[in-house]
C-alpha positions as CSV (number, residue, x, y, z in Angstrom):
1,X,36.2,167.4,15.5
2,X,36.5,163.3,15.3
3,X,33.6,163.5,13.5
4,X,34.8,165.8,10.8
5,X,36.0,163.5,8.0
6,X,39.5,164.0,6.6
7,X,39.4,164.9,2.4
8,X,39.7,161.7,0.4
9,X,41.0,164.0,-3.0
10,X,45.2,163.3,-3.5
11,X,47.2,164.2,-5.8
12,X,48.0,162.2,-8.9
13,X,51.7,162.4,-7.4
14,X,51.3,161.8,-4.1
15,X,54.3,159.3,-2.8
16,X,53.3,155.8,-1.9
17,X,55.2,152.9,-0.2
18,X,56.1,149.4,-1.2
19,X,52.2,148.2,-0.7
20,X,50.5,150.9,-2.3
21,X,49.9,152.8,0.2
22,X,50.3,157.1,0.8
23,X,50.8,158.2,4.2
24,X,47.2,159.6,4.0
25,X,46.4,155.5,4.5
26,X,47.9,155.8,8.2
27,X,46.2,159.1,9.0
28,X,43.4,158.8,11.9
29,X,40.5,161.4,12.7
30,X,41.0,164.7,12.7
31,X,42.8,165.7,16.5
32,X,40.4,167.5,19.4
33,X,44.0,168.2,21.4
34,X,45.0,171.5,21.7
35,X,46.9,173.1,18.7
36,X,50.3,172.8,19.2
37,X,50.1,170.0,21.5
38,X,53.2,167.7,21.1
39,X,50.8,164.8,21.2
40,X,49.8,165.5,17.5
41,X,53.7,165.5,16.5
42,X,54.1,162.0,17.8
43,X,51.2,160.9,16.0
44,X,52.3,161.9,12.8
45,X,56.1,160.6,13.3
46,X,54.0,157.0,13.9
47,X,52.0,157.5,10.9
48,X,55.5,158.2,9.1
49,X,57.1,155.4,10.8
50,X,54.4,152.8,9.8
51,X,54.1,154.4,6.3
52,X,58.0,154.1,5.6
53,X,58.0,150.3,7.2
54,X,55.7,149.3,4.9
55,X,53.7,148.1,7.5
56,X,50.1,147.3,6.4
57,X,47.4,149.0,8.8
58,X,45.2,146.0,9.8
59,X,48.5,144.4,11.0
60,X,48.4,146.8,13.9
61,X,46.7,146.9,17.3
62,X,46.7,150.0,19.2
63,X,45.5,150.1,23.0
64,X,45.6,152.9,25.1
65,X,44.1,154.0,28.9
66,X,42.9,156.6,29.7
67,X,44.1,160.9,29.6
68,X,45.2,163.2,26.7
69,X,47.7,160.4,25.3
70,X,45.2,157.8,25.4
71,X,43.0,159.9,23.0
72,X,45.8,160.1,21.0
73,X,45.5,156.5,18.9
74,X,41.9,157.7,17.3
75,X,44.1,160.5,15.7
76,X,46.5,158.0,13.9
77,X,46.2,154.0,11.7
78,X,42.0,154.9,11.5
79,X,42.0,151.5,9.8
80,X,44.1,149.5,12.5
81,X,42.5,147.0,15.6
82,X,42.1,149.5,18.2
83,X,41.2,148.9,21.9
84,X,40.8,152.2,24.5
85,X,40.8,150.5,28.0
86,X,40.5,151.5,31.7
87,X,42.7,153.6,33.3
88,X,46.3,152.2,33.5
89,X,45.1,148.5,32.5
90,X,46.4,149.2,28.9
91,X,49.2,146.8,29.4
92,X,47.6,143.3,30.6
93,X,44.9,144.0,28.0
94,X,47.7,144.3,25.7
95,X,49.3,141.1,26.9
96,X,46.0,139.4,26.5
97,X,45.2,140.1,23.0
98,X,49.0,139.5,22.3
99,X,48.8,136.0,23.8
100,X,45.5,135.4,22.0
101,X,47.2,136.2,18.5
102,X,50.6,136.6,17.9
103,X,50.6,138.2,14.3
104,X,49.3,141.1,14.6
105,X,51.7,144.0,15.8
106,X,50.9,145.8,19.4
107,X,51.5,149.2,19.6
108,X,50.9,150.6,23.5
109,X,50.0,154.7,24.0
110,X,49.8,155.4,27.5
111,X,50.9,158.9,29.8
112,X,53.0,160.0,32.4
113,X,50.0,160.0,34.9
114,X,48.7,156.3,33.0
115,X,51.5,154.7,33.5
116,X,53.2,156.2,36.2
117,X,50.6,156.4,38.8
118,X,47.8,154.0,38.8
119,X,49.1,151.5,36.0
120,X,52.3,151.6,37.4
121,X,52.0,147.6,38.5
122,X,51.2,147.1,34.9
123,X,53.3,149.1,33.2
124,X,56.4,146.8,35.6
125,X,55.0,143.8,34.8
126,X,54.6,144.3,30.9
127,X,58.3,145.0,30.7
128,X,59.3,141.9,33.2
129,X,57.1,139.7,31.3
130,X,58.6,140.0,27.4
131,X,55.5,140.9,26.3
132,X,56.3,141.5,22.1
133,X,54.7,145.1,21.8
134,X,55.9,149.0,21.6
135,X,55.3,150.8,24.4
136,X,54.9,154.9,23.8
137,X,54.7,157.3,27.0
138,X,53.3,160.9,26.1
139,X,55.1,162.4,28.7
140,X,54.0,166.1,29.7
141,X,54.3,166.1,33.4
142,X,51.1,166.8,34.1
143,X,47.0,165.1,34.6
144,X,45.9,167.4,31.1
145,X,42.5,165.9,31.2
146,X,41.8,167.0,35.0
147,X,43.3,170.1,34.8
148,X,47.2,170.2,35.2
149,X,47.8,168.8,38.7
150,X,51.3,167.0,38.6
151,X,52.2,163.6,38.2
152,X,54.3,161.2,39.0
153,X,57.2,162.4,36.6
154,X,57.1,165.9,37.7
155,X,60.1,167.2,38.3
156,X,60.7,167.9,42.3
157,X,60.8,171.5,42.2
158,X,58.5,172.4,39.5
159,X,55.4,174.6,40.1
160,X,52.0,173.7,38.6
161,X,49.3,176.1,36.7
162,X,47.9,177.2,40.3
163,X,52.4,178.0,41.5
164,X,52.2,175.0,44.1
165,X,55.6,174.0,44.3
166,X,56.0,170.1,43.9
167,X,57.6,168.3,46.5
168,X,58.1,164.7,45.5
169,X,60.4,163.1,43.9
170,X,59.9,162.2,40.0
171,X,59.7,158.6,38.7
172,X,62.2,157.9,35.6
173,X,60.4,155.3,33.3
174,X,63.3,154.9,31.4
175,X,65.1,153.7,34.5
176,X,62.6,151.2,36.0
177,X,61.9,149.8,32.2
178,X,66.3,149.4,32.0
179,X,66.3,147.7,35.9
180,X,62.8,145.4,34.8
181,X,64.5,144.4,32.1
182,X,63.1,146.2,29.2
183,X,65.0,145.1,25.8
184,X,64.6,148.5,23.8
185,X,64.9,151.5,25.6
186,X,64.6,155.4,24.2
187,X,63.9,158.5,25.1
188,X,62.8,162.0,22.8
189,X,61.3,164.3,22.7
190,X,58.1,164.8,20.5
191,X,59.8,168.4,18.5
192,X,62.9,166.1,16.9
193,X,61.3,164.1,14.1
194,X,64.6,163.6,12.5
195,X,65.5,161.2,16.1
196,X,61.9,160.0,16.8
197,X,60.9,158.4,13.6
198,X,63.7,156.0,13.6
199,X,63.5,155.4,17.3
200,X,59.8,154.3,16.8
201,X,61.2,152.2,13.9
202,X,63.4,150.2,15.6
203,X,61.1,149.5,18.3
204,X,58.2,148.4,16.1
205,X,60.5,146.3,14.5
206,X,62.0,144.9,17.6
207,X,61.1,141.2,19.5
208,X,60.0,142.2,23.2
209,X,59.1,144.4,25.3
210,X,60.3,148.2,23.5
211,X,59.8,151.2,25.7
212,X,59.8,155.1,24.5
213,X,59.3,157.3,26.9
214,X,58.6,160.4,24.8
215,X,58.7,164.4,26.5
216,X,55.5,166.1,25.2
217,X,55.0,169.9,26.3
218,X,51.6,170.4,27.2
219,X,50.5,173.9,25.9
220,X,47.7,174.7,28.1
221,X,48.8,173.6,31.7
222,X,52.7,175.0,31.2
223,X,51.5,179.0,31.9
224,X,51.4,178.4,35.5
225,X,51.3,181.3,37.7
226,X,53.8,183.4,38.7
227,X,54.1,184.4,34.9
228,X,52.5,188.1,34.0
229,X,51.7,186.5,31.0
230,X,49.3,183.7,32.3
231,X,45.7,183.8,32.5
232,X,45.3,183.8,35.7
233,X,47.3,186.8,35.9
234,X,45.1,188.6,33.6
235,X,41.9,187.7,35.2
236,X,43.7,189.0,38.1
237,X,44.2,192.1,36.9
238,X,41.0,191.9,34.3
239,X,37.3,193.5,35.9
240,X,35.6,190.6,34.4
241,X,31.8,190.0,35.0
242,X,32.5,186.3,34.0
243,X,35.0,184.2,33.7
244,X,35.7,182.4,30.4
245,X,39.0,180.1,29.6
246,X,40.2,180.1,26.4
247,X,43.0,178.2,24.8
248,X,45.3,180.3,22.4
249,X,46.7,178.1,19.5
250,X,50.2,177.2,19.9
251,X,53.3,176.3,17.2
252,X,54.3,173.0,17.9
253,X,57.8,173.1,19.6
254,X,60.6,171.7,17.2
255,X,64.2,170.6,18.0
256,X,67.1,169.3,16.2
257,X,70.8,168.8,17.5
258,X,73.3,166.7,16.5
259,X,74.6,163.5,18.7
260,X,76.7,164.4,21.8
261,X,75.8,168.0,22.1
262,X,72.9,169.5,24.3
263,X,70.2,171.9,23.4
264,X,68.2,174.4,25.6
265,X,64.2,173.6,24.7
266,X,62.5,177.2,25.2
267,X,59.0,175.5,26.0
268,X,55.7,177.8,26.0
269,X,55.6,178.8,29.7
270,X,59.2,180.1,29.6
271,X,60.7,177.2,31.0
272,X,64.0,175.4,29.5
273,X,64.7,171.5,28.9
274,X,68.0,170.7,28.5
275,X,68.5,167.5,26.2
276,X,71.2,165.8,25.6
277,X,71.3,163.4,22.9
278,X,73.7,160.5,23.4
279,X,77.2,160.4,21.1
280,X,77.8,158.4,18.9
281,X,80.3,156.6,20.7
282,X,77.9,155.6,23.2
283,X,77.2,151.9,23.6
284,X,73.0,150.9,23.7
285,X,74.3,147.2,25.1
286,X,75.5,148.3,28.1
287,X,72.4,147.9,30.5
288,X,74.4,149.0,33.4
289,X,76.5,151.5,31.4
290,X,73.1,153.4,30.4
291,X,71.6,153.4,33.8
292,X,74.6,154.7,34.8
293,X,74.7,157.6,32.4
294,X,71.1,158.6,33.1
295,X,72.1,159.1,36.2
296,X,75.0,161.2,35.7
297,X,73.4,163.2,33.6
298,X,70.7,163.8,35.8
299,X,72.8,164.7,38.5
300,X,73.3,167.7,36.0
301,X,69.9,168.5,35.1
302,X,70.1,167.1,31.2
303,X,67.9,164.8,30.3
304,X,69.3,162.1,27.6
305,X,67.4,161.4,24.4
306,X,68.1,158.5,21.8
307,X,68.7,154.7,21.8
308,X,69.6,153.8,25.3
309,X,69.9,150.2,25.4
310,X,69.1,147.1,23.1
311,X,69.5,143.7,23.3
312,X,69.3,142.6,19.5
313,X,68.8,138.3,20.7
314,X,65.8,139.4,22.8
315,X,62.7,137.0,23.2
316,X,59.3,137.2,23.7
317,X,57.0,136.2,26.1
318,X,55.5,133.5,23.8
319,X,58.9,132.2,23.7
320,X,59.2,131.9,27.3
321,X,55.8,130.3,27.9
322,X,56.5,128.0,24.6
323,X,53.2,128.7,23.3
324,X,52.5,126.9,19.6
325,X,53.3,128.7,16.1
326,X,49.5,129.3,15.5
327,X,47.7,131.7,17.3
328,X,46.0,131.0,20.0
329,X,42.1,132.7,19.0
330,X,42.6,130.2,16.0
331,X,43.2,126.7,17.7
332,X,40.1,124.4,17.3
333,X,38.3,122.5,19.7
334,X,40.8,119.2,19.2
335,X,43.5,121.4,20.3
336,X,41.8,123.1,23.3
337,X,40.1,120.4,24.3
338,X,41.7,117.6,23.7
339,X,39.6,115.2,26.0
340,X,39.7,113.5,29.5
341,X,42.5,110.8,28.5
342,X,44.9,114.4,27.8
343,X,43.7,116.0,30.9
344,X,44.5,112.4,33.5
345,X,48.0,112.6,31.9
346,X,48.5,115.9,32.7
347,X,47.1,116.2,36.2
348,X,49.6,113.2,36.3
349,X,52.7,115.2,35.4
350,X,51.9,117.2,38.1
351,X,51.6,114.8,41.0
């Protein structure tokens, strides 16, 4: 469907920001997900995020890995930098072409299995490092690409398409980006618009390393077995000569609750998330106070959404390596090679 070119006809009203633009400017291809995927509905709270910021397109780099939510960045900004690397190298590929020019803005897509499994190292030292760049985890629990087999932020418990019980223990991105020292840290989930847009806001806005981990139902891989309802069942049940999967389209799940309370997420399988979204009271400067919280909430099986920590004096990792003003990929050959005479003194201050 990528190939399927959007309509260019608007409206003679149709709203436009600060530059000029309409939100039809921030719009990618046309999604190959599958329909209702909550994928989709964080791509189009970026493309209202970037189109309320005012943020011109070609300012933007997008990178991603590899799975369903690496896809995900050809779908939104189609006329950003964009960069689709290996599998789980999104982030030092990121921090490369951040080092090489600091004025563009980097926005990271990775998943659950991207970024919790094999990029895992990556994803750590990204958030160590400062790197200045957003960094969005589409997290459904599952490998979607390669069929639904659980990943690393399965919950222990859970059962997979196939009703294989999982029996490890889940890894909390939010908690290792708070302990690495992350300095913007949220969690949503991809059916509230009214919390994500702003959350993505803040962090595109922010200076260092912002994390989101995002909860994303996948609606292909969440009608395990064990439900009478699931294909397998069917098929089960079904005198087939042949065996055929098909993919029924979906309503995106939606949910909105006010701060402090908790809501029960029906998700398409049957199964219930219970979100909490943090008070208003609740402090986002208190590193060790929000660690603490996710854990106590755990404990009870919620799962908190919002703005869990910021530190608002934050700095970058070109600040900490006290790199020059001017980007790197535009210093001449006087300034990166400044000659033998530069290179004895140097070799000097290291003796």
């Amino acid at each position: 469907m990528t190939y399927i070119a959007k309509p260019k006809l608007l409206r003679p009203d149709t709203p436009k920001n600060a530059l000029g633009y309409t939100r039809r400017d921030y719009e990618g291809a046309i999604s190959t997900l599958c329909a209702g995927c909550g994928h989709d509905s964080i791509s189009a709270a970026i493309v209202q995020a970037c189109f309320d910021l005012d943020i011109e397109p070609h300012r933007v780099a997008k990178l991603s890995g590899i799975g369903c939510s690496s896809k995900t960045p050809d779908y939104f900004l189609g006329n950003s930098h964009g960069f689709n690397s290996v599998h789980g190298r999104m982030p030092s590929v990121l921090t490369g072409a951040a080092l090489a020019n600091r004025e563009l803005l980097y926005l990271g897509i990775s998943g659950d299995g991207d970024s919790a499994s094999i990029g895992i190292g990556q994803f750590a030292h990204a958030m160590r490092r400062g790197v200045n760049m957003t960094y969005i985890c589409e997290n459904n629990g599952v490998y979607g690409l390669t069929k639904g087999q659980f990943s690393a932020t399965s919950d222990k418990g859970s059962k997979n398409k196939r009703g294989v019980v999982n029996s490890d223990s889940p890894i909390d991105l939010v908690a290792l980006a708070l302990q690495l020292g992350a300095t913007y840290v949220g969690r949503s989930f991809s059916g509230d618009k009214e919390q994500l847009v702003p959350l993505i806001k803040g962090a595109l806005r922010h200076r260092g390393p912002a994390f989101i981990d995002i909860l994303s139902p996948c609606v292909t891989f969440n009608n395990h077995a064990g439900s009478t309802k699931s294909y397998d069942y069917v098929r089960e049940h079904n005198e087939a000569v042949n065996r055929i999967e098909v993919i029924l389209p979906r309503d995106p799940i939606e949910a909105s609750y006010p701060p402090g309370s908790l809501r029960r997420v029906v998700q398409h399988d049957g199964s219930v998330l219970h979100l909490r979204k943090v008070a208003d009271g609740y402090d986002p400067t208190d590193r060790i106070g929000a660690m603490n919280y996710l854990q106590e909430r755990h404990a009870l099986g919620e799962i908190v959404t919002g703005l869990l920590y910021v530190d608002s004096s934050a700095e970058d990792l070109h600040r900490h390596l006290n790199t020059v003003a001017k980007p790197l990929n535009r210093l001449g050959d006087a300034y990166l090679c400044p000659g033998s005479k530069a290179l004895e003194a140097l070799n000097a201050s290291l003796r």
